[in-house]
Wavefront OBJ file of the C-alpha trace (Angstrom):
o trace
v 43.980 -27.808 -42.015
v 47.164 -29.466 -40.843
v 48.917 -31.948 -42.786
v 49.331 -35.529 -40.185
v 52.560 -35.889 -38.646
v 53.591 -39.816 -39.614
v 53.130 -38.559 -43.570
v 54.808 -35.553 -42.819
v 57.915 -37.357 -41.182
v 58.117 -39.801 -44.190
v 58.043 -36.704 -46.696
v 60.560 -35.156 -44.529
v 63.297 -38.399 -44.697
v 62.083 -38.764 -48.357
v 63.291 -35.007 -49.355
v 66.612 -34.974 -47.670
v 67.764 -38.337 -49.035
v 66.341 -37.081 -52.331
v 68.636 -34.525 -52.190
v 71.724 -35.893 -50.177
v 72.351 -39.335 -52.293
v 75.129 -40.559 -49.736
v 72.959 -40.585 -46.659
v 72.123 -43.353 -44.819
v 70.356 -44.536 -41.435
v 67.888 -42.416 -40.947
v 66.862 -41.198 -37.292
v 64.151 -38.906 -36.358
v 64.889 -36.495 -33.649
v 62.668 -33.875 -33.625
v 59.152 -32.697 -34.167
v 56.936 -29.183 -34.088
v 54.317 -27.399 -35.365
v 54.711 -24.437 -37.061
v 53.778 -21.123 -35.674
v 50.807 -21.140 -37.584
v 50.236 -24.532 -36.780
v 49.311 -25.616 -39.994
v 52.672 -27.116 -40.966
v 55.881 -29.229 -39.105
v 59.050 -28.418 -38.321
v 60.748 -32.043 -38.653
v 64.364 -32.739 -37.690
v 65.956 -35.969 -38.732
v 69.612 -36.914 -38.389
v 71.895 -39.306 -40.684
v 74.979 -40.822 -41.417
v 76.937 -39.596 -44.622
v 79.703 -41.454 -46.427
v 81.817 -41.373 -49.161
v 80.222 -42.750 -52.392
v 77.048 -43.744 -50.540
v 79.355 -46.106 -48.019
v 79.716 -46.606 -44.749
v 81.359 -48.860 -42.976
v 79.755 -50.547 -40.139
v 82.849 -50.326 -37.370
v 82.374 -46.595 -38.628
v 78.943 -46.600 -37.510
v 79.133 -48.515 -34.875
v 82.177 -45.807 -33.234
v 79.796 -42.740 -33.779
v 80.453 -41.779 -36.889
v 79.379 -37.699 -36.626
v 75.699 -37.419 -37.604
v 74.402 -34.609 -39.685
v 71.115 -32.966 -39.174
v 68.756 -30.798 -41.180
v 65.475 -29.624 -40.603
v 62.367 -29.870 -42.865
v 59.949 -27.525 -43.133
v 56.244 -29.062 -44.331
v 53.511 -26.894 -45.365
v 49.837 -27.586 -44.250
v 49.525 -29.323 -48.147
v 52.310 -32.130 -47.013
v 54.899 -30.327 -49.244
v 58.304 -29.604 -48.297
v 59.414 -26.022 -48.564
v 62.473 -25.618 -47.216
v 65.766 -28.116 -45.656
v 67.971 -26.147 -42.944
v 71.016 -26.834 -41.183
v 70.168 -28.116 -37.820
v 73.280 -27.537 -34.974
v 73.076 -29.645 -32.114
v 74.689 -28.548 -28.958
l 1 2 3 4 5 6 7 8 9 10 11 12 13 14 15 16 17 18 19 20 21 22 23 24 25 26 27 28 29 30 31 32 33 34 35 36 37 38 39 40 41 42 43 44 45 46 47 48 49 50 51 52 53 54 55 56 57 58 59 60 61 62 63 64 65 66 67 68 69 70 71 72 73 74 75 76 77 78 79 80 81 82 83 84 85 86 87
């Protein structure tokens, strides 16, 4: 049985700002099923600045967004953050 998406998404922006303190403004970009389609594949992009700031004319002039991944297993777990490139 497959975990729901809208959970999913929340555990997905939950685990990389658990693990990337400085990030801020959160964006979904991306979502898929797993192969097995059981799980989600969950791309979200963010802003990172130095000791958790960022300015807002920074912001506002496109400061570069980062993007990772999340993998989510069919239990609503994450199991695994990659580097996402955008082209």
């Amino acid at each position: 049985m497959s975990v729901a998406l809208k959970p999913a998404v929340s555990t997905a922006i939950d685990y990389v700002q658990s693990l990337i303190s400085n990030a801020r403004d959160f964006r979904l970009e991306e979502v898929e099923q797993t192969t097995n389609g059981l799980g989600w594949l969950i791309t979200v992009s963010f802003l990172q600045g130095e000791n958790g700031e960022i300015h807002p004319a920074v912001a506002f002039i496109g400061a570069k967004r980062q993007y990772k991944q999340v993998e989510i297993d069919n239990t609503g777990r994450p199991i695994a953050m990659r580097i996402r490139k955008i082209e």
